[in-house]
Backbone bond lengths (Angstrom), bond angles and torsions (degrees), N, CA, C in turn:
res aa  C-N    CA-C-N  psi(-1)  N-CA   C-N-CA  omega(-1)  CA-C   N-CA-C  phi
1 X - - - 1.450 - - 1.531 108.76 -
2 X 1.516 126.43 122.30 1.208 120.45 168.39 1.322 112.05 -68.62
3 X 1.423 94.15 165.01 1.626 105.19 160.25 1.039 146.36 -36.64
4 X 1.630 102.58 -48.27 1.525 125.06 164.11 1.020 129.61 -58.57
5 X 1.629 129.04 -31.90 1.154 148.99 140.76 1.545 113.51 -31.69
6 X 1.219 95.22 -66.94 2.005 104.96 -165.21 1.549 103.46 -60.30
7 X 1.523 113.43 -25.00 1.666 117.28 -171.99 1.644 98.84 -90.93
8 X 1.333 106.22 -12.97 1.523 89.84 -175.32 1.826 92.43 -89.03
9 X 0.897 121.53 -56.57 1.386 127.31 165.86 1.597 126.57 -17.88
10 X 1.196 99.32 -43.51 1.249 127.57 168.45 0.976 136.75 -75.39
11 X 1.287 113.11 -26.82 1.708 140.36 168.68 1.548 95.72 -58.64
12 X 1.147 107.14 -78.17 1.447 144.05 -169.69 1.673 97.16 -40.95
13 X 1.374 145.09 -40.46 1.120 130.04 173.16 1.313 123.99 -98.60
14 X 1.506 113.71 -7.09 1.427 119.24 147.73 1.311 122.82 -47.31
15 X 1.954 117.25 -56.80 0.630 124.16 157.15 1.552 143.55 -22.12
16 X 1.206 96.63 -45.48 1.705 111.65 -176.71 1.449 97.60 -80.62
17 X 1.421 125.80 -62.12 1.160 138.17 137.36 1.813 112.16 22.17
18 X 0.966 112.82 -69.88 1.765 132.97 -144.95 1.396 97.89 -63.22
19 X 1.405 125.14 -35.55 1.913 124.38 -165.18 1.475 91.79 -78.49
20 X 1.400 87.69 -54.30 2.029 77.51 -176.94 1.687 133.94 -64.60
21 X 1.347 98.61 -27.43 1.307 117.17 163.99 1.784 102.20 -37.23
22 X 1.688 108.55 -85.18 0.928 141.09 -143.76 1.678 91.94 -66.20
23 X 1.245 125.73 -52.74 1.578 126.49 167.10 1.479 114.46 -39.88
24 X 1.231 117.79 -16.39 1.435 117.33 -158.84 1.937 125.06 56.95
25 X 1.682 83.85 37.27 1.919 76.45 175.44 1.532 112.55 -94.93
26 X 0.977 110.57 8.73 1.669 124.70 177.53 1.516 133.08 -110.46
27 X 1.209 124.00 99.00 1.479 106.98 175.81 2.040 104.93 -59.08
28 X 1.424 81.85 -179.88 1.928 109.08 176.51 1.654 103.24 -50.19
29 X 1.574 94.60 -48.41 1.300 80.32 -171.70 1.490 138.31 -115.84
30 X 1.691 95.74 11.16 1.651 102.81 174.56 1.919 93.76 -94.78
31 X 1.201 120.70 -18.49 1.584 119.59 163.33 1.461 102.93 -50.12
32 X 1.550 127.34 -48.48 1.213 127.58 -145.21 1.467 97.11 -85.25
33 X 1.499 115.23 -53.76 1.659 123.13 157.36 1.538 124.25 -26.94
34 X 1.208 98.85 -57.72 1.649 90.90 -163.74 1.588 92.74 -88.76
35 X 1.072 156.29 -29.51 1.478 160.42 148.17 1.241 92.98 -30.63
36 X 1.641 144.88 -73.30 1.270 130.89 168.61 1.536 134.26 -30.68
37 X 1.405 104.01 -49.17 1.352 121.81 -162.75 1.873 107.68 -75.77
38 X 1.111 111.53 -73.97 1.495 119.55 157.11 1.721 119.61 -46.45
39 X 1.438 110.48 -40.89 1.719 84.14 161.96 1.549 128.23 -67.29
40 X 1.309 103.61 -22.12 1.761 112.37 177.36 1.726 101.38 -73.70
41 X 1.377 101.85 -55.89 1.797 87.93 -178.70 1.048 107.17 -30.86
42 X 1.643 112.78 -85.16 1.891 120.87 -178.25 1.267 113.93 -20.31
43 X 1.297 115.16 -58.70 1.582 122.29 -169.57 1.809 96.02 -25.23
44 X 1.427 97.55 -75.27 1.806 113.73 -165.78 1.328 96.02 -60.22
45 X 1.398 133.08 -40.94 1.538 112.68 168.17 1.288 131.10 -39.32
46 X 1.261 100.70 -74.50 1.868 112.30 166.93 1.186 134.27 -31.62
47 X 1.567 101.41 -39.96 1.763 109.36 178.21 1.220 112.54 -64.13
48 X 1.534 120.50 -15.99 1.801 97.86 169.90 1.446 105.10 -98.75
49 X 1.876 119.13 3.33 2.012 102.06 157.96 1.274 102.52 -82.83
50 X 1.640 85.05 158.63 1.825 98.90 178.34 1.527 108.98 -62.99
51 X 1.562 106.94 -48.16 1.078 107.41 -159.64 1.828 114.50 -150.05
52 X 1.110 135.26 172.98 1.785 133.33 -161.89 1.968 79.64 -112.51
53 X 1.230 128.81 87.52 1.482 123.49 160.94 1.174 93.15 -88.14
54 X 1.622 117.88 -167.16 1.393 117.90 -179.15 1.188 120.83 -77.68
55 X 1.550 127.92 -46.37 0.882 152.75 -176.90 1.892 106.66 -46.12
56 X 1.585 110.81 -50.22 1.769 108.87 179.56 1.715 82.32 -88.68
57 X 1.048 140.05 -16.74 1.522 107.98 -173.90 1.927 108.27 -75.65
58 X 1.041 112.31 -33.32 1.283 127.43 166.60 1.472 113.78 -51.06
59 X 1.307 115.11 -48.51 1.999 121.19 159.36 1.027 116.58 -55.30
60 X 1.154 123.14 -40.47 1.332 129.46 176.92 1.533 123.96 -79.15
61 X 1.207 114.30 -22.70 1.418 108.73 175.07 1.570 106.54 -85.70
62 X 1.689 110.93 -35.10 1.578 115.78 165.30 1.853 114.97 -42.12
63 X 1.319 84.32 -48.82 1.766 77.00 -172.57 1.472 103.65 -85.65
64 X 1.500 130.24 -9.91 1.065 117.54 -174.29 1.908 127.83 -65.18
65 X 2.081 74.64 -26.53 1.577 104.60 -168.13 1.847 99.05 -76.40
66 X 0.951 132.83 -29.28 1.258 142.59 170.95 0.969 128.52 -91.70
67 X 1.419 135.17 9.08 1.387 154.58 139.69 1.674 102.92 -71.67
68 X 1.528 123.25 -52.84 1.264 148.10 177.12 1.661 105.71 -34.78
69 X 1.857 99.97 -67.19 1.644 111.84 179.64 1.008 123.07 -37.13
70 X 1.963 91.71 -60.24 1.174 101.43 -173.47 1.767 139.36 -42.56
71 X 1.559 78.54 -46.55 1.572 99.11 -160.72 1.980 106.38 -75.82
72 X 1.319 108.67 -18.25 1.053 127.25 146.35 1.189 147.87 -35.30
73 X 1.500 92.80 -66.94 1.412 102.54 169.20 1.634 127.05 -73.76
74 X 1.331 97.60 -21.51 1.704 105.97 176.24 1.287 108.03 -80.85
75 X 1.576 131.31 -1.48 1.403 129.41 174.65 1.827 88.80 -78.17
76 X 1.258 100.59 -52.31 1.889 94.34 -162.60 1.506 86.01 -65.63
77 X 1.078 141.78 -42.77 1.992 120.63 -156.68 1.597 92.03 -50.13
C-alpha cells in the first residue's frame, strides 16, 4: 500500500472523526486511538482493492463512519 493510499485512508477517518471531535465526545487521546485503530483495520481492507476510485472511496468513508460510531459508542457504554 502506498502512502498515498494510507493518507487517503486516513483522511477518510478523520473525517468521520470531525462531529465527534468537534462535540467534544473525545479526549486527545481516545481521538488519537481510535484514528489509529480503524485506519489500520482499512489499511488490510484496501490492500485487496486495486484502487481508491470514487465509487470504493465512498464505501469506505460509509464504513469508515461506522467503525467511527461504533468505537464511540463503546467509550460511553
Amino acid at each position: 500500500m502506498t502512502q498515498e493510499e494510507k493518507k487517503s485512508i486516513n483522511d477518510i477517518v478523520k473525517t468521520a472523526l470531525r462531529p465527534h471531535w468537534r462535540a467534544q465526545k473525545l479526549t486527545t487521546e481516545q481521538y488519537a486511538a481510535i484514528n489509529r485503530d480503524i485506519s489500520r483495520k482499512l489499511y488490510e481492507e484496501v490492500q485487496g482493492a486495486s484502487a481508491l476510485n470514487e465509487d470504493a472511496k465512498r464505501q469506505w468513508e460509509k464504513r469508515a463512519m461506522q467503525e467511527v460510531a461504533q468505537a464511540v459508542s463503546e467509550l460511553s457504554a
